[in-house]
N, C-alpha and C positions, 0 to 999 in steps of 0.2 A: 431433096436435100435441105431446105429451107426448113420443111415439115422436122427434119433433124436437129437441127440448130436450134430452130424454135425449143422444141424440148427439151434439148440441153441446156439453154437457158433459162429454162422455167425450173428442171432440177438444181441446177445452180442459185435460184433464187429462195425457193424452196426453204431452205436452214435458216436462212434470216427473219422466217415468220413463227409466230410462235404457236406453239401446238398448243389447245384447251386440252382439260382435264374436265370431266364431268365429275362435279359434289354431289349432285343429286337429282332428282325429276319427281313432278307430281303427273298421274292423269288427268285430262282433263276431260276426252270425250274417249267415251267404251266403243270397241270395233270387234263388230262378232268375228272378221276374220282379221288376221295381221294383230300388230301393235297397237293401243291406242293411242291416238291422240295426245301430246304433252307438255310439259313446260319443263326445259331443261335448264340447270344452274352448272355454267363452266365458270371454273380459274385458266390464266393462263399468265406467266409472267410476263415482260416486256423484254424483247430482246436485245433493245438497246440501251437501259435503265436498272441498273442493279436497282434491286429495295424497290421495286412496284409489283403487284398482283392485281390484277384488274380481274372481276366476275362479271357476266352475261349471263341476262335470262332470255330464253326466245323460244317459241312454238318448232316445236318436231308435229310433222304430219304423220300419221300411224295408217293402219288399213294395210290394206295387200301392197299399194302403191310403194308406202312410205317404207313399206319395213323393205322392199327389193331398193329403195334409194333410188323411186321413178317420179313421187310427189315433189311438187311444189313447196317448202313454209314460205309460212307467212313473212311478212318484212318488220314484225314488229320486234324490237330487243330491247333493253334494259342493261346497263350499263352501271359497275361503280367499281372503283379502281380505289389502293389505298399505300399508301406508304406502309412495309413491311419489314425494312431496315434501314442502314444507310443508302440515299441513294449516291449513287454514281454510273453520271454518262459513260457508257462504251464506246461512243465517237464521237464524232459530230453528230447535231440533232437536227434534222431538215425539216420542217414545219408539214405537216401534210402527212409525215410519211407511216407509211402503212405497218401497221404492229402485227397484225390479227389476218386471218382471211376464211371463213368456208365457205363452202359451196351449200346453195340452199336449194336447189332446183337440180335435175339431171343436167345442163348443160351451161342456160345461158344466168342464172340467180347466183347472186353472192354476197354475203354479210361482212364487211370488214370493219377493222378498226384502225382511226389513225390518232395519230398523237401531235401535239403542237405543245409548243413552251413558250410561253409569255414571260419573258425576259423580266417584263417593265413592273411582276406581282411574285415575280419568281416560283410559277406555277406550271405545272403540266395537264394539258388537258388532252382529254382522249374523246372522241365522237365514233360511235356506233351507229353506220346506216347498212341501206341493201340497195343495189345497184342490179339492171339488167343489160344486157346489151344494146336493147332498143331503148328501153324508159325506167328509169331508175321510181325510189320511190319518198318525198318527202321526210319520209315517219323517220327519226332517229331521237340520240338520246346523247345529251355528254355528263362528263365527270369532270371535276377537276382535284387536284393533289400540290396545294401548300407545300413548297418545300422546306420539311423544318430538318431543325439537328437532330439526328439519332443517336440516344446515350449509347456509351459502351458496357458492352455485357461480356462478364467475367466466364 
């Protein structure tokens, strides 16, 4: 029953993260079998931010492993977030809180983003790391987005 709950909860939370869109990938190492090895560029808007599109770059593992979605990536990412229109908050904005999320590993790896707003520069910053269950891992990257005026377009 618990096991229940639990997943309906996690559905439930589900829609308030935002889905990437892949722009594009380069190869980086050749695999005679499976996919190779890559560098992939996603968008993904912010869920709670009108007018932001934030992009990630980050290593796709290929090989037999990677293309069944049994590999490992790596935890390194790349981050840059931009004002794209007017912004406007969709609620309250909770410092910390989690924009972004995939899974980088079969079980326990995963790459998120979260977002903070510096009141005091009128700023949103966003930080890219990867996290395990047991030991996460230093490597991350942030961004941050001046909040200006956006002209009106006819």
């Amino acid at each position: 029953m618990r096991l229940i709950r639990g997943m309906a909860a996690a559905l439930l939370v589900m829609p308030l993260l935002a889905a990437a869109e892949e722009i594009g990938s380069v190869s980086t190492v050749f695999k005679w079998v499976g996919p190779n090895d890559k560098i992939v560029v996603e968008a993904f808007d912010d869920p709670g931010v009108e007018g932001v599109t934030c992009y990630l770059s980050r290593a796709k593992t290929g090989g037999v492993q990677g293309g069944l979605g049994l590999a490992e990536d790596r935890a390194e990412a790349s981050i840059a977030c931009r004002q794209v229109g007017a912004i406007r908050f969709k609620g309250e904005l909770k410092d910390g809180e989690e924009v972004f999320k995939e899974r980088t590993s079969l079980v326990f790896k995963t790459m998120q983003v979260v977002r903070f707003f510096d009141r005091k520069r009128n700023t949103l910053v966003y930080l890219v790391y990867s996290d395990r269950v047991i030991e996460g891992s230093p490597q991350n990257a942030v961004t941050a987005i001046p909040i200006q005026p956006w002209p009106n377009r006819p």
